[in-house]
C-alpha positions as CSV (number, residue, x, y, z in Angstrom):
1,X,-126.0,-50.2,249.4
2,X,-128.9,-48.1,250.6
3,X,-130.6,-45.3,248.9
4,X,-128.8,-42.3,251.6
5,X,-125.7,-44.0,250.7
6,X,-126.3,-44.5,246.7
7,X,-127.0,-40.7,247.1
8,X,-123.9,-39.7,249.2
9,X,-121.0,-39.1,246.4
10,X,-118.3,-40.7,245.2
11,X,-116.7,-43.1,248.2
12,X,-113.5,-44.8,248.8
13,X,-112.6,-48.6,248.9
14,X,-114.5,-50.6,246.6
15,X,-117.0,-48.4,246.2
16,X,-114.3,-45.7,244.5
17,X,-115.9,-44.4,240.8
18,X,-112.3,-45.8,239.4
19,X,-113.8,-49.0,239.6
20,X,-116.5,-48.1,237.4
21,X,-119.5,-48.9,239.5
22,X,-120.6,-45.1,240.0
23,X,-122.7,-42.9,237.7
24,X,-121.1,-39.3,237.9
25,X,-124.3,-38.4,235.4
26,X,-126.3,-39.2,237.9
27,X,-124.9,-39.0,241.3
28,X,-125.8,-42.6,242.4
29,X,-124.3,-46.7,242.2
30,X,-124.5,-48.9,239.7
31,X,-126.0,-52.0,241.2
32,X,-125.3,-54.8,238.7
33,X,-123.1,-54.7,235.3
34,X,-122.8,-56.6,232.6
35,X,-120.9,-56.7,229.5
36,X,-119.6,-58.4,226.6
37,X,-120.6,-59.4,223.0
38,X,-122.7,-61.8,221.4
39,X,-123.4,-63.1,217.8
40,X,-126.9,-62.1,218.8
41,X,-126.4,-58.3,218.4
42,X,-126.1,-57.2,214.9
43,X,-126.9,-53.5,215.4
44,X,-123.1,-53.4,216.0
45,X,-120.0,-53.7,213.9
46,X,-118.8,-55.3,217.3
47,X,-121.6,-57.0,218.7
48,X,-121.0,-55.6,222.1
49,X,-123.8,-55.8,224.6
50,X,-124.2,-53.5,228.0
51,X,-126.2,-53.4,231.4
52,X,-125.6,-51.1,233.7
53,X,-128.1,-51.3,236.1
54,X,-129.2,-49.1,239.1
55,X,-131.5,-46.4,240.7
56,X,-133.2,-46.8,244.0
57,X,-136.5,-44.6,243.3
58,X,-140.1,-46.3,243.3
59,X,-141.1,-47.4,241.4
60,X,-138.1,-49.0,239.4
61,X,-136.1,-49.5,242.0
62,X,-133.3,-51.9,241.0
63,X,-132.2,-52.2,244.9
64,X,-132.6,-56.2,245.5
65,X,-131.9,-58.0,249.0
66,X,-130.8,-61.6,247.9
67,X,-131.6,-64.4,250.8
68,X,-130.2,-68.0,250.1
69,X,-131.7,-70.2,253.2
70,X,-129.1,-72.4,254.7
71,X,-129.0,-74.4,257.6
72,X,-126.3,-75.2,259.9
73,X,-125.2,-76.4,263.5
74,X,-121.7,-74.6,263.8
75,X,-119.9,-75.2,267.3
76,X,-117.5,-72.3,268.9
77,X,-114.9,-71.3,267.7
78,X,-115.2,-73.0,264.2
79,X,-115.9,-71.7,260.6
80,X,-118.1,-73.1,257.5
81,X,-117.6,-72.1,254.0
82,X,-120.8,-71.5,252.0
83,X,-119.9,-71.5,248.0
84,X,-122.8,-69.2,245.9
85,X,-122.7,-70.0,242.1
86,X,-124.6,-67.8,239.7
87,X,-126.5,-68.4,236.8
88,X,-126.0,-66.0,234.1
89,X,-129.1,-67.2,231.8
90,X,-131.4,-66.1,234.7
91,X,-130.1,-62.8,234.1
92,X,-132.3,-62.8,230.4
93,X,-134.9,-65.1,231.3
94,X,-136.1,-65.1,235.0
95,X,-139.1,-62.8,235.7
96,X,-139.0,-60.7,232.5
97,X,-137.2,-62.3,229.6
98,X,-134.6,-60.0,227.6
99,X,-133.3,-60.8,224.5
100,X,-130.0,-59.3,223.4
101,X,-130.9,-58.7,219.7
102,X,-133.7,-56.5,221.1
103,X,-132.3,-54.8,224.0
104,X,-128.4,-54.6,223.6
105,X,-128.1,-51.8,226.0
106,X,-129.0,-50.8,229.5
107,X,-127.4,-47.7,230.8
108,X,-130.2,-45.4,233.0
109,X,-132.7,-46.4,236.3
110,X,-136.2,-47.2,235.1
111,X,-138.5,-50.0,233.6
112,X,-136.1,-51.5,232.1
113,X,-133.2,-51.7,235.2
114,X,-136.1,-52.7,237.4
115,X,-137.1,-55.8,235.0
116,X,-133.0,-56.8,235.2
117,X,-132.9,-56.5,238.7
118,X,-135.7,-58.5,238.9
119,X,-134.2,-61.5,236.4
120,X,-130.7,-61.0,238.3
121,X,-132.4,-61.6,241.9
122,X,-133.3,-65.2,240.9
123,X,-129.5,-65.6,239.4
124,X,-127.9,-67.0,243.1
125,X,-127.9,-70.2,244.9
126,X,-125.4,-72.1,247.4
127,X,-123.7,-75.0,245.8
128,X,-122.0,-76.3,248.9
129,X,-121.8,-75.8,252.3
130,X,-118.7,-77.3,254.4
């Protein structure tokens, strides 16, 4: 999503706030989420852990184009299937590692969302292509 549409309001489809991807505080998309817990938190009675991550303004913007390079000869009227794993450790330890018992919480654009955009653009890559 680009910035004049993270800027635009709540929208329909998938991009509907009851799916819980919209800050109304804010007026804007939340571009990645994560949640759960983890024996790693203790500042909790729950151990819960949560990233919200967004915002579009320089310069933490957490707005990442993702480009897997794949190569393929496809002949008319014919269709490939290209399977993307993820790896959620690269979300804590790819360009700016993140510890859980540290930072349990991410929940507003800046440093912080910018550094876990940055971890979560290395998370991607094709597994199979057929």
């Amino acid at each position: 999503m680009d910035s004049a549409d993270n800027v635009s309001g709540a929208q329909a489809g998938a991009l509907d706030p009851v799916n819980g991807m919209f800050w109304t505080w804010t007026t804007g998309y939340v571009m990645a989420k994560l949640e759960g817990t983890s024996p790693f938190v203790t500042g909790s009675a729950t151990n819960e852990f949560s990233y919200h991550v967004g915002g579009f303004k320089e310069p933490y913007s957490a707005i990442k184009t993702i480009t897997l390079p794949v190569s393929v000869f496809m002949k008319k009227d014919t269709s490939i299937t290209i399977s993307i794993d993820a790896d959620i450790n690269t979300w804590f330890s790819h360009a700016s590692p993140l510890k859980l018992s540290e930072t349990p919480a991410c929940h507003a654009p800046g440093e912080l969302a910018r550094k876990i955009a940055d971890n979560y653009e290395g998370m991607f890559y094709i597994t199979a292509v057929q």
